[in-house]
Short mmCIF file of the C-alpha atoms (twelve columns), coordinates in Angstrom:
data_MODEL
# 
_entry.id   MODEL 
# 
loop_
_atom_site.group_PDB 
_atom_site.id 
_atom_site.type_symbol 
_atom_site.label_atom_id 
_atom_site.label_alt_id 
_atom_site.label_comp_id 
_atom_site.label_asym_id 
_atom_site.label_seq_id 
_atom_site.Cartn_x 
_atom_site.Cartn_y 
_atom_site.Cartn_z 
_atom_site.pdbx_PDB_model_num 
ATOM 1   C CA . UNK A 1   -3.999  -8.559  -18.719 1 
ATOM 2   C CA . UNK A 2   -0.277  -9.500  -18.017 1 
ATOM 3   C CA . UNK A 3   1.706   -7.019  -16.075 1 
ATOM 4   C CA . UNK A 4   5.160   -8.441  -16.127 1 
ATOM 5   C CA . UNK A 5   8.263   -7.093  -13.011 1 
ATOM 6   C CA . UNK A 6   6.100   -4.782  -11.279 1 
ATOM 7   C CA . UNK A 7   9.082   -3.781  -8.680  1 
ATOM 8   C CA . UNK A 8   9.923   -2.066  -12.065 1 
ATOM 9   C CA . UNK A 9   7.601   0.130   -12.162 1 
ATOM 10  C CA . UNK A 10  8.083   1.323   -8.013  1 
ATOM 11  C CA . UNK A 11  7.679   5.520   -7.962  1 
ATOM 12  C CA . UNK A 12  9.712   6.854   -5.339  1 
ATOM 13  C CA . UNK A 13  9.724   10.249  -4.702  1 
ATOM 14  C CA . UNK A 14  11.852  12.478  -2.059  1 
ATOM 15  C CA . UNK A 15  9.101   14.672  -0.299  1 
ATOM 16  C CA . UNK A 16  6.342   11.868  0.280   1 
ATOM 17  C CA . UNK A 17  4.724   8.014   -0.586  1 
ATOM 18  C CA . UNK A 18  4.804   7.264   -4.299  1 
ATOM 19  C CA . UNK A 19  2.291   5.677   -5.911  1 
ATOM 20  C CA . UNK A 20  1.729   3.637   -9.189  1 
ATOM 21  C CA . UNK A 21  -1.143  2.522   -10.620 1 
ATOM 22  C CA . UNK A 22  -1.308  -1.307  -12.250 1 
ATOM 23  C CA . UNK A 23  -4.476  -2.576  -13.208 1 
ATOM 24  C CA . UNK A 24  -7.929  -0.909  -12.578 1 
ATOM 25  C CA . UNK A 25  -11.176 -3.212  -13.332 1 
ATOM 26  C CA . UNK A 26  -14.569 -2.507  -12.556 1 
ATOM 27  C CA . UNK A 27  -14.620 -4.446  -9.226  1 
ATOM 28  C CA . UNK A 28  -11.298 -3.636  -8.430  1 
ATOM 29  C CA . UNK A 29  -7.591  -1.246  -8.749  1 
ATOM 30  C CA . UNK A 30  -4.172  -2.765  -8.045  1 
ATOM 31  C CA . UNK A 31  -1.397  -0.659  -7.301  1 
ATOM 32  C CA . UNK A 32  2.396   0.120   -5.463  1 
ATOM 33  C CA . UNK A 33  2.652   2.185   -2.641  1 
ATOM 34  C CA . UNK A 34  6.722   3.427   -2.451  1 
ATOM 35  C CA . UNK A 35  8.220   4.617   0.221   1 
ATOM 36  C CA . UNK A 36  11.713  6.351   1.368   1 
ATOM 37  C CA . UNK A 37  12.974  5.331   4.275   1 
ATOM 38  C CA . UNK A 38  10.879  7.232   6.715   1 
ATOM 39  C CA . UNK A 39  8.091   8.329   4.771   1 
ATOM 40  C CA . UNK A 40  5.043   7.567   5.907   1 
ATOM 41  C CA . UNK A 41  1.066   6.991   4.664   1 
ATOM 42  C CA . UNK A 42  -0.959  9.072   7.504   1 
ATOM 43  C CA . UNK A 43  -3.917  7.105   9.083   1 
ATOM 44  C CA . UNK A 44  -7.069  7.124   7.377   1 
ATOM 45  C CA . UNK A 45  -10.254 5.631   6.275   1 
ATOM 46  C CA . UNK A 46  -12.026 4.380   3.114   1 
ATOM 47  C CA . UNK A 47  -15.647 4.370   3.750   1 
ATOM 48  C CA . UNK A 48  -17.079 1.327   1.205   1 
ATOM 49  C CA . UNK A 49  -13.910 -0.117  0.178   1 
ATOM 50  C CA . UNK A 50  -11.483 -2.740  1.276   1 
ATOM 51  C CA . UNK A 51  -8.140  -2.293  1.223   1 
ATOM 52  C CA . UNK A 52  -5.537  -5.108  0.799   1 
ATOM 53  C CA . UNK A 53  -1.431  -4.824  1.852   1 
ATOM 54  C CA . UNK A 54  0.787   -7.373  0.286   1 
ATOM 55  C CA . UNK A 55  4.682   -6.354  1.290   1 
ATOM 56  C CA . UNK A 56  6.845   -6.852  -1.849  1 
ATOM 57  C CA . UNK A 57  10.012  -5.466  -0.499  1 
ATOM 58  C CA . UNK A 58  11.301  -4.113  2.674   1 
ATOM 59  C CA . UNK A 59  10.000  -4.061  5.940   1 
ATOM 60  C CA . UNK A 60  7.765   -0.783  7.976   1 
ATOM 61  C CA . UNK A 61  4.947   -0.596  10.862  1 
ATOM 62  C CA . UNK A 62  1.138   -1.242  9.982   1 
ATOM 63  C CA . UNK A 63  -1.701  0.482   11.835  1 
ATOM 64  C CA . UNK A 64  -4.938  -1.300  11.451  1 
ATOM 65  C CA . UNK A 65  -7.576  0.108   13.672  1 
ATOM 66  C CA . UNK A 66  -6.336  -1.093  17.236  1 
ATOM 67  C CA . UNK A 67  -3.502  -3.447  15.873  1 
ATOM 68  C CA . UNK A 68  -0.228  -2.514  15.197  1 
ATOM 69  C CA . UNK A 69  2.735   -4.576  13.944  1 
ATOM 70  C CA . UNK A 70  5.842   -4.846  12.210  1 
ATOM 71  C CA . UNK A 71  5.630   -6.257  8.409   1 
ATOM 72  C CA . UNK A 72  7.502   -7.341  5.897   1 
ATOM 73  C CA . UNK A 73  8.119   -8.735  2.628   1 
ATOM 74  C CA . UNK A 74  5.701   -11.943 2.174   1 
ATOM 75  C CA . UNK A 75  3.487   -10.713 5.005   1 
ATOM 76  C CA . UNK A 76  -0.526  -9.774  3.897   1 
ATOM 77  C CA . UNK A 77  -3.042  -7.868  5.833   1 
ATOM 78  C CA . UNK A 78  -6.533  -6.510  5.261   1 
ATOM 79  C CA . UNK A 79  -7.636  -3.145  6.312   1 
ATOM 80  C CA . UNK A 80  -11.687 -3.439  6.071   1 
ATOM 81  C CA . UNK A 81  -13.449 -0.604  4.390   1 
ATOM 82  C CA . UNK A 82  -14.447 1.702   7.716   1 
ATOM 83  C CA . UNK A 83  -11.247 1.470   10.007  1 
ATOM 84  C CA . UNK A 84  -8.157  3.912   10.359  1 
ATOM 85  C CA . UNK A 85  -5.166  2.126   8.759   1 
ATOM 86  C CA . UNK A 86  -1.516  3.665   8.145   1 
ATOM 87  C CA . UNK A 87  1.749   2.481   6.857   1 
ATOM 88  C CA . UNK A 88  5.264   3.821   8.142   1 
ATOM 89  C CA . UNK A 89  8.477   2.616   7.038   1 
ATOM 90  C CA . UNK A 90  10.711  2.871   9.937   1 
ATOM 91  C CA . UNK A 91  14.117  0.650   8.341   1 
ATOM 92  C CA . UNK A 92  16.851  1.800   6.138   1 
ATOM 93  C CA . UNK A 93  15.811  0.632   2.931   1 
ATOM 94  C CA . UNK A 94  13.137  1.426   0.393   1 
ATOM 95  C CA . UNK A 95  9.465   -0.118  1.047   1 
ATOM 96  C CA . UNK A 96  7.098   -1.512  -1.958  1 
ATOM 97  C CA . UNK A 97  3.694   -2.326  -0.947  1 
ATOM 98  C CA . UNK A 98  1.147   -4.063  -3.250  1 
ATOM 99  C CA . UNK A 99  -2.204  -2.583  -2.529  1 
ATOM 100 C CA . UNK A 100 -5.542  -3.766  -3.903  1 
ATOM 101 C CA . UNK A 101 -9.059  -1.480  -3.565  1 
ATOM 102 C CA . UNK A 102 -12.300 -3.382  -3.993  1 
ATOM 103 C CA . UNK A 103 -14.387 -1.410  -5.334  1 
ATOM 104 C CA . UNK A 104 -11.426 0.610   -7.116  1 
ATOM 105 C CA . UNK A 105 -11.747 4.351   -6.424  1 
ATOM 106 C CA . UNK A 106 -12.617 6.992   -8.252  1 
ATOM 107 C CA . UNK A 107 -10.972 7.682   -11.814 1 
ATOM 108 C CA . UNK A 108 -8.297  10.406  -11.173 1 
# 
């Protein structure tokens, strides 16, 4: 499966985080996060799956467990299945985050 310009397909919307789906697979789900300028993804957990960050455009804070740092476009990170992660964007511009699930979770 060939998903071609996936920044094309970003869902932003005004009261919270937009999300698009991309690819689901037995093993795995691939998918955008999109975020406003200061909207935010609360901290959380997913018990039995691994979640995976890659920053396709913009730049926010990432809360893994202890750790917290600025990222931004180009940067990866790995939130292991059982620790609080969250994602803030705190600049001007939009955010698009690539995030991968393995194992994918349920249906909707």
């Amino acid at each position: 499966m060939r998903i071609p310009n996936i920044l094309e397909r970003a869902e932003f919307r005004s009261g919270k985080m937009g999300k698009c789906d991309l690819a689901r697979g037995e093993k795995l789900s691939v998918g955008l996060n999109c975020f406003e300028a200061g909207q935010e993804h609360k901290a959380h957990v997913h018990e039995g799956q691994d979640k995976l960050y890659y920053v396709l455009e913009g730049s926010g804070k990432l809360t893994i467990g202890e750790d917290r740092s600025h990222f931004q476009a180009g940067d990866l990170a790995l939130a292991p299945a059982g620790v609080e992660h969250s994602l803030r964007n705190d600049g001007p511009g939009k955010l698009v985050v690539l995030v991968v699930f393995a194992p994918p979770p349920p249906a909707p």
